[in-house]
N, C-alpha and C positions, 0 to 999 in steps of 0.2 A: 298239938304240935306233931305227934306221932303220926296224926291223918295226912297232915300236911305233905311229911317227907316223903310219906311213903304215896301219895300221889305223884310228887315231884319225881320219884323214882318209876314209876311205870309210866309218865309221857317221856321221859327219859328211854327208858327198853323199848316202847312203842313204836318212836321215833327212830330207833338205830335199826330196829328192825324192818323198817318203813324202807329209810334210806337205801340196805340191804337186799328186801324183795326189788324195788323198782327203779333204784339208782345204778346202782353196779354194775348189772346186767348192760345198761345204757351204754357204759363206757368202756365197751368192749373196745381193745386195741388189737391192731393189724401184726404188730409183736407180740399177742399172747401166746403160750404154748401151744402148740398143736394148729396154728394158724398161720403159714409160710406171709414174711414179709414183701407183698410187691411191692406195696407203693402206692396202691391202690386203697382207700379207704374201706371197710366194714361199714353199712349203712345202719344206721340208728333206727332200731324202733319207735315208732311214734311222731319221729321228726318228718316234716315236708320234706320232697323231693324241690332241686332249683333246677333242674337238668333230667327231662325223661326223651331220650330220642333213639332213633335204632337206623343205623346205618346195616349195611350187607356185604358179610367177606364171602368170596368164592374161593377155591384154594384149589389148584389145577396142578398136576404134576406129570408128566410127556402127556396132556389130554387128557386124563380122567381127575374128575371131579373126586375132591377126601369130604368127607362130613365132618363138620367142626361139631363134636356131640354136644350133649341137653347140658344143663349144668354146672356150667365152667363158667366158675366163681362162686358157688354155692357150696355151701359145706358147714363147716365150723362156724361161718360167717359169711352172709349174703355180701358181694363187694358190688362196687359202685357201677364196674363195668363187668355185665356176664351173660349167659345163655341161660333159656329155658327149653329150648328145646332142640332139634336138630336143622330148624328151616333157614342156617346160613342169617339169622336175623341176630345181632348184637345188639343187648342192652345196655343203654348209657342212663343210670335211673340213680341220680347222684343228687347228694345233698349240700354241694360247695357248687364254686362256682370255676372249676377250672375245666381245660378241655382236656376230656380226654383222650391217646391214642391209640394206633394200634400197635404200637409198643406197647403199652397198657396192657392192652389186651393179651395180648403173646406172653407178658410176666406173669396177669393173672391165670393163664392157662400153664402155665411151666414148659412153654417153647420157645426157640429161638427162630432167624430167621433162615441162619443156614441149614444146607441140607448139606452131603457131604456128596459131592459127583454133581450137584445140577447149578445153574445159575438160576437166580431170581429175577421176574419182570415184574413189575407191579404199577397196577393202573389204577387212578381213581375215578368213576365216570368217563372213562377213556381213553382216558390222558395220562399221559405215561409220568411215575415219581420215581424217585431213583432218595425217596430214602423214606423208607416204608416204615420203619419205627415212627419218624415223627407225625405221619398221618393224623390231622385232628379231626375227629369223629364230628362228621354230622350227620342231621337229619335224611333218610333215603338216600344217602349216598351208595355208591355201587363200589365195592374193594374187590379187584382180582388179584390175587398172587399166584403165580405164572411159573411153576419150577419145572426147567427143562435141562435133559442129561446134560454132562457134557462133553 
């Protein structure tokens, strides 16, 4: 009987420890500490992606081009929309099925859209939008944001 329980008890520890190493970790949320709330999901390890596409922001201010840096949304937690490097290329590498924008993106970077002294243009593929948060991300699209004095 003694062998019994005390098997009972180590698939018991076994298993919380199981749960522990390889559960937990999984269910990383976008509220934990140390990890600002966008809005924007934390990607799950191990889970498929439903959504891998890369649209292109440009970000122009009286004519010279800003670098949107490496990295943005990488940290604490890989998020669903972010950069890996400096080529103006945004990743959309998400594992739901919503669209996301460049409002998205601006939260997950921590900027806004105003600047203080210039107005904003913003074009997608050419064509001019006049409401650049709700931009939804597709595949090679082309994003200029156009900030000129004023």
């Amino acid at each position: 009987m003694k062998k019994n329980n005390s098997t009972i008890i180590w698939v018991i520890v076994v298993g919380v420890v199981l749960v522990i190493l390889f559960v937990l970790p999984k269910l990383k949320s976008p509220n934990q500490p140390g990890v600002p709330n966008t809005g924007v999901p934390c990607l799950v390890p191990n889970v498929s992606l439903t959504q891998h596409i890369h649209p292109q922001l440009t970000i122009d201010v009286d004519g010279v081009q800003e670098t949107i840096p490496a990295n943005i949304g990488l940290g604490a937690c890989e998020r669903a929309v972010h950069t890996h490097d400096d080529t103006y290329q945004i990743h959309v590498e998400s594992q739901d099925t919503r669209q996301y924008t460049l409002g998205d993106f601006m939260s997950v970077w921590g900027k806004t859209f105003n600047r203080d002294g210039y107005n904003l243009e913003t074009t997608v593929d050419g064509q001019l939008n006049q409401d650049p948060a709700g931009i939804l991300f597709k595949d090679g699209q082309q994003i200029v944001m156009n900030y000129k004095k004023i």
